[in-house]
Residue frames as qw, qx, qy, qz and C-alpha x, y, z in Angstrom:
[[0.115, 0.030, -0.224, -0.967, 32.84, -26.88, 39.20],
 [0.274, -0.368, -0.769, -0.445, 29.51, -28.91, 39.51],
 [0.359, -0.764, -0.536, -0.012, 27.11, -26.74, 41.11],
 [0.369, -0.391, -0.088, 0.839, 29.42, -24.12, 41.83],
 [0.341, 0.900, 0.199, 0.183, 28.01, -20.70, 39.75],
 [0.608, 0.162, 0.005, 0.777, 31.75, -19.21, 40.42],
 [0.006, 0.566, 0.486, -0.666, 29.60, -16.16, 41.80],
 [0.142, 0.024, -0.469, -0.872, 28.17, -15.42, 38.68],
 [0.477, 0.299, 0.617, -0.550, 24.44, -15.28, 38.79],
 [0.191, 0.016, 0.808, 0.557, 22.53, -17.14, 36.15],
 [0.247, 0.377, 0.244, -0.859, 19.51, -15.41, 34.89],
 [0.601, 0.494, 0.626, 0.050, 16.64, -16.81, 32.60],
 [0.106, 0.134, 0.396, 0.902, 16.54, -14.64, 29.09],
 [0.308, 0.304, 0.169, -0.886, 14.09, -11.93, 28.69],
 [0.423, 0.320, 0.840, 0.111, 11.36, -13.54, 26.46],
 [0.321, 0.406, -0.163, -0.840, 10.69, -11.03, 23.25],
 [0.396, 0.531, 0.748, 0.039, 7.83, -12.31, 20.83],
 [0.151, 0.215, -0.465, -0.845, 7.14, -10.86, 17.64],
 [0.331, 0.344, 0.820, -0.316, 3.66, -10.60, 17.23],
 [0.052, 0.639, 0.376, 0.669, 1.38, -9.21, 13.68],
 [0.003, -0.047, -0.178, 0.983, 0.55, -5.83, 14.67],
 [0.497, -0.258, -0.297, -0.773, -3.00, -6.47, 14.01],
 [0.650, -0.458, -0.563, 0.225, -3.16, -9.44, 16.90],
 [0.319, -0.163, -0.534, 0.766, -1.47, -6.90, 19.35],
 [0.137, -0.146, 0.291, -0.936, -3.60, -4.12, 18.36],
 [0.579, -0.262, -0.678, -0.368, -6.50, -6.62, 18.64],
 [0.579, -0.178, -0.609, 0.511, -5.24, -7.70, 22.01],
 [0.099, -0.032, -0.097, 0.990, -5.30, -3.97, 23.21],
 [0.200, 0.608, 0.680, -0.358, -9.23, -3.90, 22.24],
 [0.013, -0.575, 0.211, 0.790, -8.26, -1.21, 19.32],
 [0.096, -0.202, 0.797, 0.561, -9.16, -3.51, 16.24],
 [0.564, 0.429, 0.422, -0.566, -12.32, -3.37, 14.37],
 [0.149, 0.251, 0.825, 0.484, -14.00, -5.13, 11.05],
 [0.442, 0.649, 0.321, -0.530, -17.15, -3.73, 9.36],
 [0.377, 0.100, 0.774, 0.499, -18.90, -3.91, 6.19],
 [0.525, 0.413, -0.027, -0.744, -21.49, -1.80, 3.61],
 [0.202, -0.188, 0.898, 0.343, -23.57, -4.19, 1.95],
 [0.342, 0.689, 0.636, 0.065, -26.04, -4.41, -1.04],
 [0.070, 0.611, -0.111, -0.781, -24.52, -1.22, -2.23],
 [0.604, 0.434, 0.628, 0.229, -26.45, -1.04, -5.27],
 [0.136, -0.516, 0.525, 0.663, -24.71, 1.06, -8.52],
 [0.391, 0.068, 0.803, 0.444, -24.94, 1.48, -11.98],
 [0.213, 0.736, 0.597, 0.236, -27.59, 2.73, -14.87],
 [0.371, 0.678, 0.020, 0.634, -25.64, 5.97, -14.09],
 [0.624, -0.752, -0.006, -0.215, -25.28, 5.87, -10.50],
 [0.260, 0.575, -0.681, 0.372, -22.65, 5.06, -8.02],
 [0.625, -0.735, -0.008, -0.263, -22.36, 4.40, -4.58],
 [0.450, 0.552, -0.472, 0.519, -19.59, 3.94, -2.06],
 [0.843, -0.187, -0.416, 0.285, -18.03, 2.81, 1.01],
 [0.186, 0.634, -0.451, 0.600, -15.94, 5.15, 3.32],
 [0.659, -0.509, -0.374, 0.408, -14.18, 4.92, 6.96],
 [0.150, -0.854, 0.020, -0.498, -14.57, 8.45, 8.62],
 [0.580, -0.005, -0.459, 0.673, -12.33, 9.56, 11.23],
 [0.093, 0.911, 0.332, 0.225, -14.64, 12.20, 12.63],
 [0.111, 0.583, -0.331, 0.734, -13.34, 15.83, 13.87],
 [0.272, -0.524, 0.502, -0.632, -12.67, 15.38, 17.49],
 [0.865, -0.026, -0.500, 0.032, -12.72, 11.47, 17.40],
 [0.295, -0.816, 0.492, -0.077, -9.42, 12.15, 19.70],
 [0.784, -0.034, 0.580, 0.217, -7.96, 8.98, 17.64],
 [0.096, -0.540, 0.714, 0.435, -5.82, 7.94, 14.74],
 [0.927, 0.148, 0.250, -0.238, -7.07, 5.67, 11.71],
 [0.005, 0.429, -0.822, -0.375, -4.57, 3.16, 10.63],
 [0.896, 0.233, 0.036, -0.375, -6.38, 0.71, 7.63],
 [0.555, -0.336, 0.761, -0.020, -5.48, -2.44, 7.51],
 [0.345, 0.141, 0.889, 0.267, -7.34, -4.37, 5.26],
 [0.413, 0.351, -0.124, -0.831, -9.88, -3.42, 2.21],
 [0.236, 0.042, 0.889, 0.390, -11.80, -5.74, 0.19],
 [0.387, 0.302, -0.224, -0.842, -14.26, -5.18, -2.77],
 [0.424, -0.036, 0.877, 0.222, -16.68, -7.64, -3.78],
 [0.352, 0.081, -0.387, -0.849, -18.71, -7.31, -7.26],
 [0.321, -0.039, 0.917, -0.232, -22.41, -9.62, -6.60],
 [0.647, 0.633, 0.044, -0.423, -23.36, -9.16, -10.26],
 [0.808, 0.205, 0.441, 0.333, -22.77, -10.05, -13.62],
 [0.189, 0.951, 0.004, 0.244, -21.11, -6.68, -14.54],
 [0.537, 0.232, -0.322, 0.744, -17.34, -5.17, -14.43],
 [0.516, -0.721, -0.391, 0.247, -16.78, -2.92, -11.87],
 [0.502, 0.520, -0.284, 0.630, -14.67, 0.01, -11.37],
 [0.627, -0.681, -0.317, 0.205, -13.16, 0.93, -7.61],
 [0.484, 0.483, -0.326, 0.652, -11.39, 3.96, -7.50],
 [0.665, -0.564, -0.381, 0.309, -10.23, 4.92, -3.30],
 [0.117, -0.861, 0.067, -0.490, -10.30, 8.73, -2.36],
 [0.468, -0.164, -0.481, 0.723, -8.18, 10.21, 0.51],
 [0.123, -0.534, -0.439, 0.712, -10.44, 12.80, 2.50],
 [0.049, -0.079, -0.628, -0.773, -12.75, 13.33, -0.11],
 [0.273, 0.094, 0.371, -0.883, -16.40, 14.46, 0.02],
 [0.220, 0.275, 0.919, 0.177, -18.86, 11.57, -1.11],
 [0.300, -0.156, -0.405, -0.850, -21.87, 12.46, -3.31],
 [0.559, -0.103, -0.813, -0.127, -24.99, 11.55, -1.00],
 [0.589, -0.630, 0.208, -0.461, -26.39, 11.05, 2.40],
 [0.171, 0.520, -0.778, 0.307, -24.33, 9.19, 4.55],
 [0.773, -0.385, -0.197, -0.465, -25.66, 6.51, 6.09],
 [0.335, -0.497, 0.769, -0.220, -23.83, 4.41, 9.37],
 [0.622, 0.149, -0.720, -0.270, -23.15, 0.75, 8.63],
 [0.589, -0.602, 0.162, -0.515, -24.32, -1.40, 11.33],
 [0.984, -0.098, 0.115, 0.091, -22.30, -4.30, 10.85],
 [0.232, 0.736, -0.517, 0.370, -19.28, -3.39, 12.21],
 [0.785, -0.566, -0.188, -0.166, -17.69, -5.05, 15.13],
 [0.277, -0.784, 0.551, -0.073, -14.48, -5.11, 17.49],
 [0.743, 0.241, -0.623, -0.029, -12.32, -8.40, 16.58],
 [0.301, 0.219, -0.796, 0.477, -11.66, -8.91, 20.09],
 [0.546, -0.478, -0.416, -0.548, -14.63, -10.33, 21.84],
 [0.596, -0.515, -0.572, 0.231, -13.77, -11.07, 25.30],
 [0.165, -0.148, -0.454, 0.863, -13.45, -7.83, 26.47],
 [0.260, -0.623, -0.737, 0.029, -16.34, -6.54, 28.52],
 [0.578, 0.665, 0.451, -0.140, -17.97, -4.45, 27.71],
 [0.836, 0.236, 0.363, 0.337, -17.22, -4.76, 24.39],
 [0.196, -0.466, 0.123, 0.854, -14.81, -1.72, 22.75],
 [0.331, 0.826, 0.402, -0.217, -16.92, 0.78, 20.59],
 [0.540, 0.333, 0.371, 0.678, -15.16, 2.37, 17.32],
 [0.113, 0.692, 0.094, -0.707, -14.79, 6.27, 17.38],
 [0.088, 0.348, -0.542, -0.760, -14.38, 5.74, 13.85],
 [0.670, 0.400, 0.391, -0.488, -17.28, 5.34, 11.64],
 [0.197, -0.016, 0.836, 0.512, -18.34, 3.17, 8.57],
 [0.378, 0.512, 0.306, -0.708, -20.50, 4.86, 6.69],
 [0.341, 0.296, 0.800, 0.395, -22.22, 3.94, 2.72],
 [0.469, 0.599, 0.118, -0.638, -24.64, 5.59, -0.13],
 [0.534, 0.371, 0.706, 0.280, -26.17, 3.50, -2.99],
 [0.228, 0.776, 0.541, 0.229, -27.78, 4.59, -6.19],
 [0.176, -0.701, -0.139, 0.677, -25.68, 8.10, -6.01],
 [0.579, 0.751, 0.257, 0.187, -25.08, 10.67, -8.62],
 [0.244, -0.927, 0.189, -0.214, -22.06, 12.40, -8.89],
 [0.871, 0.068, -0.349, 0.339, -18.77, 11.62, -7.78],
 [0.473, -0.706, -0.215, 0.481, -16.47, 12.69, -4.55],
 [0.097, 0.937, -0.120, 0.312, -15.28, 16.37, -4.44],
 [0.417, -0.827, 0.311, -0.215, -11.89, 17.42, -2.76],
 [0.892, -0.231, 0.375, -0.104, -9.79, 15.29, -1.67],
 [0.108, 0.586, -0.750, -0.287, -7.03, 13.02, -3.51],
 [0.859, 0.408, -0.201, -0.236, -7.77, 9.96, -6.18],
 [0.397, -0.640, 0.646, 0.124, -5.36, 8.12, -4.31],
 [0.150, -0.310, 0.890, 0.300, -6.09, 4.92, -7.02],
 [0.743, 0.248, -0.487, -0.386, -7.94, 2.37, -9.29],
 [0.186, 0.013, 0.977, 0.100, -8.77, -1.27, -9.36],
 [0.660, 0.122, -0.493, -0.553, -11.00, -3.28, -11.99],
 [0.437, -0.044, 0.829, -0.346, -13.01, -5.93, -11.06],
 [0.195, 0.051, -0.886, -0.417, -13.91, -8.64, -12.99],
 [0.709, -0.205, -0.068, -0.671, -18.15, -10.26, -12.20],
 [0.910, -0.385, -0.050, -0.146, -18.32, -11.98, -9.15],
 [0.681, 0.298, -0.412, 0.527, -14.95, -11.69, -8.82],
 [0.632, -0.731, -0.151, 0.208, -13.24, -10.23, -4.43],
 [0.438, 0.633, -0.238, 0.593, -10.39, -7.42, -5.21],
 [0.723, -0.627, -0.155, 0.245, -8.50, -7.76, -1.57],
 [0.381, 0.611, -0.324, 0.613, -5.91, -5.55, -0.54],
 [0.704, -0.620, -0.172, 0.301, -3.69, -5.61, 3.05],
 [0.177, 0.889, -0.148, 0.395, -2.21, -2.01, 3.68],
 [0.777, 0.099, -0.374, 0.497, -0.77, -2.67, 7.24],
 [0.311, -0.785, -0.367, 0.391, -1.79, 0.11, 8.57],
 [0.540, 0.039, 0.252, 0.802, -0.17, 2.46, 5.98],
 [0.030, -0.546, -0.360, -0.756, -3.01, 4.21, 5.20],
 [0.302, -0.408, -0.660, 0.554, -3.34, 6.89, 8.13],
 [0.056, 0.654, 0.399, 0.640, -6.13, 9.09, 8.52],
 [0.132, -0.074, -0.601, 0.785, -6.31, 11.78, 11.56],
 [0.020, -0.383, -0.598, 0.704, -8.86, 13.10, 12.73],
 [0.365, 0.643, 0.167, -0.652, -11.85, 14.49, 10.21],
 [0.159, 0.438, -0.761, -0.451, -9.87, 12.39, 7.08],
 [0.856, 0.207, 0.375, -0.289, -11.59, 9.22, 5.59],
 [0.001, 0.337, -0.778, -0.530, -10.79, 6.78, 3.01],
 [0.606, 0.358, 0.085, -0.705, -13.60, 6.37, 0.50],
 [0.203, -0.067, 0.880, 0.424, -14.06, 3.60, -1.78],
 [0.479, 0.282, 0.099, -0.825, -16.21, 4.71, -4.57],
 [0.454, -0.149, 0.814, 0.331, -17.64, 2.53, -7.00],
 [0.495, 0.577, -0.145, -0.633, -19.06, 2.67, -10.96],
 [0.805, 0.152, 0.574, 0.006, -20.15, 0.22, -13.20],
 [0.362, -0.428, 0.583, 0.589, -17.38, -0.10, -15.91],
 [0.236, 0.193, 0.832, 0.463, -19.38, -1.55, -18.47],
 [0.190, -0.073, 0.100, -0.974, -22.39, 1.94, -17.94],
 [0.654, -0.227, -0.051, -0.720, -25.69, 0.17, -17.92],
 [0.773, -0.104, -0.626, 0.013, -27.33, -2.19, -15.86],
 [0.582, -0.708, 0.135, -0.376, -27.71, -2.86, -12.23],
 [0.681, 0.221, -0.655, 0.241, -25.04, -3.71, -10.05],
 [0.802, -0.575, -0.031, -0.159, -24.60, -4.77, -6.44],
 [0.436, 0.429, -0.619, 0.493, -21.30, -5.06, -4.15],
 [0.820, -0.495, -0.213, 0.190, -19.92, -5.51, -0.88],
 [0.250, 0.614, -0.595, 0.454, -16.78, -3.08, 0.48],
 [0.857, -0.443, -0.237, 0.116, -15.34, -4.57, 3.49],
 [0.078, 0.823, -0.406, 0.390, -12.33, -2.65, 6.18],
 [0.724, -0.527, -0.398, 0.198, -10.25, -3.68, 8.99],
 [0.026, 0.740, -0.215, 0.637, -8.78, -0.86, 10.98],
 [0.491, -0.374, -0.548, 0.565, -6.94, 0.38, 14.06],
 [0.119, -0.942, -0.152, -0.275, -7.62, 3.05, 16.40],
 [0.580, -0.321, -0.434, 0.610, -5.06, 5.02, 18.84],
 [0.158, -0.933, -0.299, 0.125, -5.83, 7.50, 21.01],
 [0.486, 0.640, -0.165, 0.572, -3.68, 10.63, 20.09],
 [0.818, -0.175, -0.255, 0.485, -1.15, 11.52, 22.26],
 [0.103, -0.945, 0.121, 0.287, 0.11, 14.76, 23.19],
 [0.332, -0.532, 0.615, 0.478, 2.63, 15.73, 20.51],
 [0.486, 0.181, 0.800, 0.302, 1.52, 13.06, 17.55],
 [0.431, 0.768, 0.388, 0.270, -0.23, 15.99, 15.58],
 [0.004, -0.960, 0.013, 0.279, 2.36, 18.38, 16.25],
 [0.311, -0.585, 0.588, 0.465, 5.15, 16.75, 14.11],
 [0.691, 0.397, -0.322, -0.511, 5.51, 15.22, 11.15],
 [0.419, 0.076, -0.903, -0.049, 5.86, 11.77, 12.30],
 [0.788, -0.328, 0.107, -0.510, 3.36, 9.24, 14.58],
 [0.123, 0.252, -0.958, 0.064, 4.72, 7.16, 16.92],
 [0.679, -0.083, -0.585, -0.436, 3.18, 3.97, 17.12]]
């Protein structure tokens, strides 16, 4: 029987890898970071954080990651609208970037990160999807997984208000997000495939 294969052909195994879903869609050129910073809040003001999905992006936003940071000596309060209308001028954050640098030339977000300090007013519309308190100088982190999906013209907002009403305060929001290009079909049902 040594060396004989009995005519049976012997065939390597298929190789399957389980990879995070945020390395593949990295890999893919689809994954992006960005940040609003020095939002400055308080003395009866706001200000806030949002990823926009505009109308006719022709993409999907799936968030990944969120994080809040407070860079005062003051509580905080963060509450995080679904497709909600911010109080303000919008303003584009420039410090955004793809997570996958070696492709050339580099991929370009259809989705936008966008900020307003020192607002008045809180968002209209939309759904109060939650709360978090934050403590001074303290980083309130949250990893969604891509749960939170916004189509086309939808946003998730992160507003913020000093808890404690006077006094100046100062933050940092921070996102990571995919994009995918919609598909024939994916807005005509009620499910997205991934």
């Amino acid at each position: 029987m040594h060396g004989h294969n009995c005519g049976m052909e012997i065939n390597s195994p298929d190789k399957c890898v389980n990879i995070p879903i945020e390395l593949y869609e990295s890999v893919k050129g689809q994954y992006f970071m960005g940040y609003a910073d020095e939002l400055r809040f308080g003395n009866g003001t706001g200000a806030w954080a949002r990823l926009y999905n505009p109308k006719g992006s022709g993409v999907i936003l799936f968030v990944n990651v969120w994080t809040v940071t407070d860079l005062s000596e003051s509580s905080f309060r963060a509450q995080f609208w679904f497709n909600a209308t911010p109080p303000g001028i919008p303003i584009p954050s420039k410090l955004v970037t793809p997570t996958n640098t070696a492709i050339r030339p580099a991929p370009v977000p259809k989705v936008k990160l966008q900020y307003a300090s020192d607002v008045h007013g809180e968002p209209i519309g939309g759904s109060k999807a939650f709360v978090r308190q934050g403590e001074p100088g303290t980083t309130l982190v949250e990893t969604e997984n891509g749960k939170l999906i916004f189509p086309p013209g939808g946003n998730l907002l992160v507003f913020l208000s000093n808890t404690e009403g006077q006094g100046a305060v100062s933050g940092r929001v921070a996102f990571g997000w995919w994009e995918k290009k919609i598909q024939i079909g994916d807005m005509d049902c009620n499910h997205i495939c991934i």
